[in-house]
C-alpha positions as CSV (number, residue, x, y, z in Angstrom):
1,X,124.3,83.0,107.5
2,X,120.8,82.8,108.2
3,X,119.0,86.1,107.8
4,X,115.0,87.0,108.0
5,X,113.7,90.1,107.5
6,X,110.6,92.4,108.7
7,X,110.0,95.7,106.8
8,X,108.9,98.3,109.7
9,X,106.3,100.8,108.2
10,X,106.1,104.6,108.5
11,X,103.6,107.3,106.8
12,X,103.2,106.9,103.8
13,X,105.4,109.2,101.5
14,X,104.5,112.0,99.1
15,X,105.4,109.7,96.1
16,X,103.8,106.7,97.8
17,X,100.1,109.0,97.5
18,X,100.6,110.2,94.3
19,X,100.8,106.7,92.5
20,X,98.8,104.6,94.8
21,X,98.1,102.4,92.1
22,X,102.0,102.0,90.7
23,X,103.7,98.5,91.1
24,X,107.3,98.8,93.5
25,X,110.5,99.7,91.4
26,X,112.1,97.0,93.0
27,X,110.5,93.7,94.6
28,X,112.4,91.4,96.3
29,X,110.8,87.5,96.9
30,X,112.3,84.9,98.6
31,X,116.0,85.5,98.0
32,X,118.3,82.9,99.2
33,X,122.2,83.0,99.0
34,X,124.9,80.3,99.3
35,X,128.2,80.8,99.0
36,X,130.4,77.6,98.0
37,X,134.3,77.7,99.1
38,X,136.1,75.3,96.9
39,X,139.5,75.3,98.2
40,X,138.1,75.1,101.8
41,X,136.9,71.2,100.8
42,X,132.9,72.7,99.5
43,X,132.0,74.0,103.0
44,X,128.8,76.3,102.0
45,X,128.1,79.5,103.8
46,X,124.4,81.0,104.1
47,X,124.5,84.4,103.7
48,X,120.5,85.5,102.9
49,X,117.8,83.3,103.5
50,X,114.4,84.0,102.1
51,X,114.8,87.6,102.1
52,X,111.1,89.6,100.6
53,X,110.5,93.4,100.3
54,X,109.7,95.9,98.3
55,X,110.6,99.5,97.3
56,X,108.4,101.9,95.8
57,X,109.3,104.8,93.7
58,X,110.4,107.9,95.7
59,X,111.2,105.7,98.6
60,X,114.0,105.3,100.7
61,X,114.6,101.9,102.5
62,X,117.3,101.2,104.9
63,X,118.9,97.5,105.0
64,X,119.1,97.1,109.1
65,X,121.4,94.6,110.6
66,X,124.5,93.8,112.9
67,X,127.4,92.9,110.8
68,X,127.5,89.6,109.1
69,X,123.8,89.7,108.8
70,X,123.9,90.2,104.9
71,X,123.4,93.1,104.2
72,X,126.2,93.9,101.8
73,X,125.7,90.7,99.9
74,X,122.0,92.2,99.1
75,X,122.7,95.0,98.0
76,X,125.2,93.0,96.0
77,X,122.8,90.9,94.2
78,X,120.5,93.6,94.0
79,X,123.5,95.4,91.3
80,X,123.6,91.8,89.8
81,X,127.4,91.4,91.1
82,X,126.3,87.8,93.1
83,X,123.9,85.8,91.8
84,X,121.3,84.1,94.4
85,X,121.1,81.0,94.8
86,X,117.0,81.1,94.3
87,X,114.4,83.5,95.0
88,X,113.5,86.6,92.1
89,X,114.5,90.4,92.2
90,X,112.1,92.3,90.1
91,X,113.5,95.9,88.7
92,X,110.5,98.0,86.9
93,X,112.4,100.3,84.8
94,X,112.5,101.9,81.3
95,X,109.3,100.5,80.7
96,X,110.5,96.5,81.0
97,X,110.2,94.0,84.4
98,X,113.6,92.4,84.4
99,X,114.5,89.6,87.1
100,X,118.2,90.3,88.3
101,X,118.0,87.1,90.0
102,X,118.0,85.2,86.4
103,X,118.8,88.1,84.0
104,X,121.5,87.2,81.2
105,X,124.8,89.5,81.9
106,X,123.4,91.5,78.8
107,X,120.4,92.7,80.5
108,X,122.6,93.3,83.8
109,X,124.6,95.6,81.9
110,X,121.5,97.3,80.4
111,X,120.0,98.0,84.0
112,X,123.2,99.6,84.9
113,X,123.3,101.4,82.1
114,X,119.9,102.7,81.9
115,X,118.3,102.1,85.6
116,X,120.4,101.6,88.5
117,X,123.5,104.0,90.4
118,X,125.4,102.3,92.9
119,X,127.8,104.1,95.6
120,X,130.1,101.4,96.8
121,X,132.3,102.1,100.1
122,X,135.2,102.3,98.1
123,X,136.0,104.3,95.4
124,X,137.3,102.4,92.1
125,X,140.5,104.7,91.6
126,X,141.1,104.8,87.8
127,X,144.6,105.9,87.3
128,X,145.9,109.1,85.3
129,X,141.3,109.8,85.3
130,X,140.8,113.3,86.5
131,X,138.1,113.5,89.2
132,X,136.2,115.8,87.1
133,X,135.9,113.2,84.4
134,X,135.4,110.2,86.9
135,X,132.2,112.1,88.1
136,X,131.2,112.7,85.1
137,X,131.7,109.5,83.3
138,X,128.1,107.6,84.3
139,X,126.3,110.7,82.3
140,X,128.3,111.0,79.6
141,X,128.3,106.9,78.8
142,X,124.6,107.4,78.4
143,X,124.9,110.0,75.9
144,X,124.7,113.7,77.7
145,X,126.4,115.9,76.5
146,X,130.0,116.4,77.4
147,X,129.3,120.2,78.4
148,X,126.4,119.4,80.5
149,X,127.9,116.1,82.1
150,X,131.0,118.6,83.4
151,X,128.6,121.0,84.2
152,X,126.6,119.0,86.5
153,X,130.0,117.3,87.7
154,X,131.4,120.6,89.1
155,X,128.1,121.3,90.5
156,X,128.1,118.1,93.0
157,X,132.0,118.6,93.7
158,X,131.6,122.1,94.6
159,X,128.5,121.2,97.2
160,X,130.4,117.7,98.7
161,X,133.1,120.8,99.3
162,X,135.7,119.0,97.4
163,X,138.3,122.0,96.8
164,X,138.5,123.0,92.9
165,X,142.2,122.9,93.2
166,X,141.4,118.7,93.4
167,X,139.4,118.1,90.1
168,X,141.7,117.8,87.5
169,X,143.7,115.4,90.0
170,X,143.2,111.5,89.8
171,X,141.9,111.1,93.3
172,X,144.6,108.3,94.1
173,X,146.1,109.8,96.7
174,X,143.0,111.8,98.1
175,X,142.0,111.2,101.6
176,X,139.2,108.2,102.6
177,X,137.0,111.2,103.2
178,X,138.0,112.9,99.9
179,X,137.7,109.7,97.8
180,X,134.3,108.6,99.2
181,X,133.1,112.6,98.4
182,X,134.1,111.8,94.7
183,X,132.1,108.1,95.1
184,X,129.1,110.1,96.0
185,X,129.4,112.9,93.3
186,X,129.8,109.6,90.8
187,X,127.0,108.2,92.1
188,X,124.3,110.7,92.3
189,X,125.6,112.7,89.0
190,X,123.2,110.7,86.6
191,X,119.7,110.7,88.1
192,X,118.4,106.9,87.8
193,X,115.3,105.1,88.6
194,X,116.9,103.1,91.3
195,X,120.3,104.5,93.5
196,X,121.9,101.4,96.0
197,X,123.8,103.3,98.7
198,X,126.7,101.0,100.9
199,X,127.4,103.0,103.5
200,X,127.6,106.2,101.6
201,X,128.8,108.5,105.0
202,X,130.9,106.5,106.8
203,X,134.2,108.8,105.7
204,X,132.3,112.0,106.3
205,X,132.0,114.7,108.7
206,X,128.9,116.0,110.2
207,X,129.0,118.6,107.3
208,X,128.9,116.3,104.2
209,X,126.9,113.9,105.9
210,X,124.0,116.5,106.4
211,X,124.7,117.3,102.2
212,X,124.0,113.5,101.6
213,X,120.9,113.5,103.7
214,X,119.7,116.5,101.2
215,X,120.9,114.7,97.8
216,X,118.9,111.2,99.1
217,X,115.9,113.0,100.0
218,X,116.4,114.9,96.2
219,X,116.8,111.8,95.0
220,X,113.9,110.5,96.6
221,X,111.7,113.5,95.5
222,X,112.0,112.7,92.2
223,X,110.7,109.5,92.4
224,X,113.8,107.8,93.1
225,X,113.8,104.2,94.5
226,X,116.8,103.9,97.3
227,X,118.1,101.2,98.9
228,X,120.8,101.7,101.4
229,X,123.1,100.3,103.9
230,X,123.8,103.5,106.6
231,X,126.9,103.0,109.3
232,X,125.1,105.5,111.8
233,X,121.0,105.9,113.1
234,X,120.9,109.6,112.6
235,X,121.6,109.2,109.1
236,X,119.0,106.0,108.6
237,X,116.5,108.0,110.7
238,X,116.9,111.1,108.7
239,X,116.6,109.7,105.0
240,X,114.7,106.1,105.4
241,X,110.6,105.6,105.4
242,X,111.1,101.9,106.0
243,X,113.6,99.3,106.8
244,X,114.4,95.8,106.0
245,X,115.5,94.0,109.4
246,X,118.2,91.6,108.8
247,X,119.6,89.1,110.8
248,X,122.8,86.7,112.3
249,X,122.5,82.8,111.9
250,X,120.1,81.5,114.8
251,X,118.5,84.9,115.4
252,X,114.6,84.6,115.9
253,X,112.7,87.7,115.6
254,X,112.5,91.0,114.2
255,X,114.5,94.2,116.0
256,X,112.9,97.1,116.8
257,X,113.8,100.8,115.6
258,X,112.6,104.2,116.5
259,X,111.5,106.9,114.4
260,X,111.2,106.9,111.1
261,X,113.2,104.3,109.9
């Protein structure tokens, strides 16, 4: 799949003025990647080709695209699950400059641990796990304590409007709208330097969508870098100060958008 890109700028943001001088959190150069089916006799897939941006800290930018442009399978590589097939991803975190792109699985696992949140669409249902302690999990793994982790759990529960009667339930069985609530609460419960958002309100109503909005432009506040992949305009509009326009094999140009994003 042949994708190019074209990052479409907007006013500069409150954290963009206050450290003028800062390199991005995250800088993407030239990132190509080929997917190889083996049982279908080699035939190779392009999925990202020369892909290049950057995101600064307390920014939010939107991955743009009609389906099948590659969007999913950047934000991918950007957690380190696919590995490009050339091209760098820089991550500026915790003091270090780590390249995703050739990073041992060692140092993938330490950027998780330390620098990156992901909300995939789908929730990863642990069975018998309460939702209380899924949400909690991230924070406690890197050494909060268990009082505060719950604490800060309930709090995101209770503002997603996930009824109390549900927390000490494995969320199984929950609803799509339920489950992705709990995703979010996961997510967003350990502050991080970088948050990766796939579709984060495609399950939601109008109401938890608008909460979302306010948690990434929390996030964003405290110097957050997001990425994001969002199913609807309002929601891209309301949270992103640039995007990244990706595109389908054979498609010359960049798109246009309106607004903000």
């Amino acid at each position: 799949m042949n994708t190019t890109n074209n990052a479409l700028p907007s006013p500069a943001s409150d954290a963009e003025k206050a450290h003028p001088a800062e390199l991005p959190v995250i800088e993407v150069s030239g990132l190509c990647k080929e997917f190889i089916l083996h049982q279908q006799g080699g035939t190779r897939i392009e999925a990202l080709r020369d892909v290049s941006f950057h995101v600064n800290a307390g920014e939010c930018v939107a991955l743009y695209g009609p389906s099948g442009s590659g969007k999913s399978t950047m934000l991918k590589a950007l957690y380190g699950n696919y590995l490009p097939t050339s091209g760098s991803i820089l991550v500026r975190c915790s003091g270090r400059e780590t390249d995703i792109a050739h990073a041992s699985p060692r140092e993938v696992s330490r950027l998780r641990r330390e620098c990156i949140s992901y909300v995939s669409q789908f929730l990863r249902v642990i069975p018998r796990v309460s939702t209380l302690d899924l949400v909690a999990e991230p924070l406690l793994a890197a050494g909060c304590k268990e009082e505060e982790a719950l604490r800060r759990a309930r709090n995101l529960l209770q503002r997603l409007n996930l009824p109390e009667r549900l927390w000490n339930l494995a969320p199984a069985t929950f609803s799509g709208g339920e489950q992705q609530r709990v995703n979010i609460a996961r997510g967003f419960c350990r502050p991080t330097p970088v948050l990766l958002l796939d579709e984060p309100t495609a399950s939601l109503d109008a109401m938890n969508r608008k909460i979302v909005v306010e948690l990434i432009r929390e996030a964003c506040a405290r110097g957050c870098a997001v990425v994001g992949i969002f199913h609807d305009d309002d929601t891209r509009t309301a949270v992103a100060h640039r995007s990244v326009i990706m595109h389908r094999p054979g498609e010359q140009g960049a798109s246009s958008l309106h607004g903000k994003g």
